[in-house]
C-alpha positions, -999 to +999 in steps of 0.1 A: +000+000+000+015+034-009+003+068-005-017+063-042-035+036-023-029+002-045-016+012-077-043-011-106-021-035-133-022-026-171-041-051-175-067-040-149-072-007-168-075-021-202-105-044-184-120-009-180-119+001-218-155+001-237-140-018-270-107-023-289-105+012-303-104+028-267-078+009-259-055+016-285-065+050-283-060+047-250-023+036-251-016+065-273-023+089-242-001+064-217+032+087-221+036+119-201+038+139-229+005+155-235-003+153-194+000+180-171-009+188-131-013+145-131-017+134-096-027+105-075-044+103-040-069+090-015-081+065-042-084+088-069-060+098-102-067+132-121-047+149-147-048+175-175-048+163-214-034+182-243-060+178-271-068+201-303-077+229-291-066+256-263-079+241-234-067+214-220-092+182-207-097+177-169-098+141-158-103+128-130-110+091-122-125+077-085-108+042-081-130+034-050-158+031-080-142+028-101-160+057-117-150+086-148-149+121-154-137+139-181-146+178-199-142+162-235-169+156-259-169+122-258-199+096-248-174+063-241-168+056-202-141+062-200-130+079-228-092+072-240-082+104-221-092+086-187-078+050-202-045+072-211-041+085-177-047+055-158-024+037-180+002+058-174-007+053-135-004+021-133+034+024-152+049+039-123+071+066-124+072+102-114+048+114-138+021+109-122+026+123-087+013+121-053-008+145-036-040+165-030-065+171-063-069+202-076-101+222-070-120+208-100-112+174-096-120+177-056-154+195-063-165+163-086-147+136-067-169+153-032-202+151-050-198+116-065-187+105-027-217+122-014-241+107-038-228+079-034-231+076+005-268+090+002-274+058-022-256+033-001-273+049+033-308+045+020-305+018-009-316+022-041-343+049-049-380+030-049-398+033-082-431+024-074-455+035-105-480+065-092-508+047-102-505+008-090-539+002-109-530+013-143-497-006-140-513-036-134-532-032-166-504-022-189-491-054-171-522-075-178-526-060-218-488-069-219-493-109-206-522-109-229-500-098-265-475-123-253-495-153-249-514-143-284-475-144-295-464-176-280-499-192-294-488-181-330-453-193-323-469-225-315-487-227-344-454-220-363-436-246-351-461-273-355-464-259-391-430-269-396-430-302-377-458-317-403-441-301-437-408-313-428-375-299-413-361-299-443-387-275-454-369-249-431-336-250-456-354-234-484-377-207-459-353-185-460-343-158-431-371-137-447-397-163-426-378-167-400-377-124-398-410-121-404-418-142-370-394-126-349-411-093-360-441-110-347-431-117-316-412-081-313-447-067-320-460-092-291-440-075-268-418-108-263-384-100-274-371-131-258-393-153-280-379-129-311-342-136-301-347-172-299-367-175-338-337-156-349-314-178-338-335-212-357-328-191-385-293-192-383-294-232-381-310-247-411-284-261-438-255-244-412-234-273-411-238-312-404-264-325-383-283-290-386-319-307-387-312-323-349-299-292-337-328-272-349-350-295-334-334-296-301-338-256-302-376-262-312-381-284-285-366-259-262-390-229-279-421-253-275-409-261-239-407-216-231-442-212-250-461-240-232-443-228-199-458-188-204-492-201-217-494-227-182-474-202-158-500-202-137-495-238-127-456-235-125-434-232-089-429-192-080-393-194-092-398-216-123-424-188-135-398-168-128-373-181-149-399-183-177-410-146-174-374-139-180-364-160-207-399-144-229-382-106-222-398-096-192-377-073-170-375-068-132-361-035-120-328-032-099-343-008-077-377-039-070-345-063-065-325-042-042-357-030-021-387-047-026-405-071-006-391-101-013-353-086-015-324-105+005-294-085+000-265-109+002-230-095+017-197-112+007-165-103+001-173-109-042-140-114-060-143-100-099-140-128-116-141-118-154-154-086-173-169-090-212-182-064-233-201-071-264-215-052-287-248-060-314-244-024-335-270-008-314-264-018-277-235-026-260-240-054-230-214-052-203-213-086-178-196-086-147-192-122-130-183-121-094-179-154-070-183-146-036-163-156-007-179-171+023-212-181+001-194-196-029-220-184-049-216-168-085-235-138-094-237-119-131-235-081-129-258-071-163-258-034-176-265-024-212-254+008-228-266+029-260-259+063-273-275+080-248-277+052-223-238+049-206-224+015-190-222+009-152-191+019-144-168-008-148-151-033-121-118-048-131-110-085-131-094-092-096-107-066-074-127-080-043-160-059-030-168-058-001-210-053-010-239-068-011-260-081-038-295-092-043-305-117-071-332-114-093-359-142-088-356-172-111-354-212-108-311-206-105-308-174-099-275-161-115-276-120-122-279-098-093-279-060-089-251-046-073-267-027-037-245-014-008-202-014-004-187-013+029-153-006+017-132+006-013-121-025-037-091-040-027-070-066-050-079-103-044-063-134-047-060-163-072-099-179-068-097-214-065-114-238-091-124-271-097-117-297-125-137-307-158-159-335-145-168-311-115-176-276-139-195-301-156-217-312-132-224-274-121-238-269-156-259-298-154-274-290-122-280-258-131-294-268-166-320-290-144-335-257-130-335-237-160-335-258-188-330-228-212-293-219-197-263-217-224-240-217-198-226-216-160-198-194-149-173-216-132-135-212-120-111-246-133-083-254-119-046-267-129-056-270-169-035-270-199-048-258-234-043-282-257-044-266-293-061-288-321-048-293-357-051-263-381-065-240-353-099-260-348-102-288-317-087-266-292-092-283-253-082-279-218-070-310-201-072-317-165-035-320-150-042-355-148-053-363-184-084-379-174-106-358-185-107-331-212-136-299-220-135-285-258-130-250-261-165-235-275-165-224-308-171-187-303-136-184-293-119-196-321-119-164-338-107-142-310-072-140-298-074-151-267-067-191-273-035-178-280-031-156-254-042-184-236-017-211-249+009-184-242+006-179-206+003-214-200+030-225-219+022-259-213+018-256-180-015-258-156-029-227-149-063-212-133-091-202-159-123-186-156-150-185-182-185-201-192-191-241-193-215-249-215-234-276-245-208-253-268-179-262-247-159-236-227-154-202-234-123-189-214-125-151-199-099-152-172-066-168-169-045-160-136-001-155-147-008-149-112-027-114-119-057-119-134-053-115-175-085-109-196-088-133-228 
């Protein structure tokens, strides 16, 4: 600990950056060239930026958030000019000095603590809808357009069943489209997402008519489950409300009736950003201490919609969380801290045959799950033949998980393969029917694939 308070990896800040071009953007800024009046203090880091015109631009960055300020015109948090600075932070050196903040960094970093304290004092503002009764009937005319959706989708699937699934080869996206509008207009974007993703299926590679069956079973499964939720278990209806697009509040999860804060020390486990041309999706997995339980921070960002601020693989929060209702509940919203974010250790893991079994038990509750975050242990990438096969082997060689497909594209495997170099190491990432799809390997610091 130095006067700084603990100074973040490089690593750890590049975590923080919104997509690739920040970050090389970013790293342009890293030198102490264009900074001036850069400081670091009581868990903050503030500096002035040379950019094209006269004035300079102020940043200032709360690491106890972590959380962003900066005067330029920019709508990415953080911007390169906050990704710059803390880069050059986290470099050592003399260029970024200790010391007291400037008025103007003071004045912003003393309302965001405020604010902050009000929020954590009396939880998360309530927003209970004026008029109760007319909520319930937007809520009622909304149940109502989505189970005159999942009836149509029902139709549509039994349409195909008695022409044939080789009939859905030569349907074209254009059908396909054409429901998932339907189901947009129903007010069920979850049941949308899903047709799209039949579409993508038929005549995409060998065995496509089982796989698109398997994923119309699944569909049939969701519609049948809305159009009976009545009948279903309180948390199963949960899960089912979720997985057809209906949304709870953070502020109903943090503070309504039924909420049960849980506090833990959660360690950070992993960090991934991904972005569909119109929203960018930020998710935050945490694994908490004493509970052992994983949680999934979700935000979602637009143009005029920024990110949750971001929390960098490794850090431990001391906070508490409250999970949304479902069958296995996973996401949570993020409700009080008790202290600033402090580096954690390496999180311990479990082998293949054990991340395995967490899927499937959590696949027995919610049937529609991809995936379960879980943490392996002593594991060696095993790289297939021309790029393709890749696995990670248990030190043992008993057992063996592919690496899901998704990641064969991306640079991580490498990365991967790299830090390992043949050696066991500790990886984080998602275990699921696709295989696994690394986010996190510890070199010991935690390094984001």
């Amino acid at each position: 600990m130095n006067s700084q308070g603990d100074r973040w990896t490089t690593d750890q800040v590049l975590a923080l950056a919104p997509d690739e071009t920040s970050s090389r953007a970013g790293g342009k800024l890293a030198g102490p060239g264009p900074w001036s009046d850069a400081g670091a203090g009581d868990g903050a880091v503030w500096g002035r930026c040379k950019g094209s015109g006269k004035t300079p631009y102020q940043a200032v960055i709360d690491t106890k958030g972590p959380a962003f300020s900066c005067s330029c015109p920019s709508r990415k948090f953080p911007c390169k000019h906050a990704l710059g600075l803390l880069l050059l932070w986290a470099g050592g050196g003399d260029a970024v000095a200790a010391g007291e903040p400037p008025q103007w960094a003071a004045e912003w970093l003393a309302a965001r603590r405020q604010r902050a304290d009000r929020e954590a004092g009396g939880g998360a503002p309530s927003r209970a809808p004026a008029d109760p009764e007319a909520a319930a009937r937007r809520a009622e005319r909304r149940t109502q357009r989505i189970r005159a959706g999942a009836t149509e989708l029902e139709q549509r699937l039994e349409d195909l069943l008695h022409s044939g699934l080789a009939s859905a080869d030569g349907a074209g996206q254009d059908s396909w489209e054409e429901t998932a509008a339907r189901m947009v207009d129903a007010q069920a974007p979850g049941l949308a997402a899903r047709v799209r993703e039949l579409s993508s299926i038929a005549a995409s590679g060998p065995d496509w008519p089982a796989r698109l069956l398997e994923e119309c079973a699944l569909l049939h499964l969701l519609d049948q489950g809305f159009l009976g939720i009545d009948h279903l278990p309180a948390p199963l209806a949960a899960t089912v409300r979720t997985r057809v697009g209906l949304t709870t509040e953070a502020a109903d999860v943090l503070t309504g009736l039924d909420a049960t804060p849980v506090r833990d020390r959660w360690l950070v486990l992993a960090q991934h950003d991904s972005d569909d041309g119109r929203l960018t999706t930020r998710r935050i997995y945490l694994r908490g201490d004493r509970t052992g339980r994983m949680a999934l921070y979700l935000s979602h960002g637009g143009a005029h919609r920024p990110l949750e601020p971001a929390l960098p693989p490794g850090l431990v929060l001391d906070a508490e969380l409250a999970y949304y209702p479902g069958a296995r509940p996973l996401r949570a919203a993020l409700g009080k801290r008790h202290a600033p974010a402090a580096p954690g250790p390496v999180p311990p893991g479990c082998g293949i045959d054990a991340a395995l079994a967490a899927y499937g038990d959590a696949l027995r509750h919610d049937p529609w799950l991809d995936s379960w975050p879980v943490v392996l242990a002593d594991v060696t990438p095993i790289p297939g033949l021309d790029g393709a096969g890749w696995q990670l082997a248990d030190a043992d060689g008993e057992s063996a998980l592919p690496l899901d497909p998704r990641c064969l594209d991306r640079p991580g495997r490498w990365q991967l393969a790299a830090i390992s170099g043949g050696a066991p190491v500790t990886v984080f990432g998602e275990c699921g029917h696709r295989g696994f799809l690394p986010l996190t390997v510890w070199d010991p610091a935690p390094v984001s694939l």
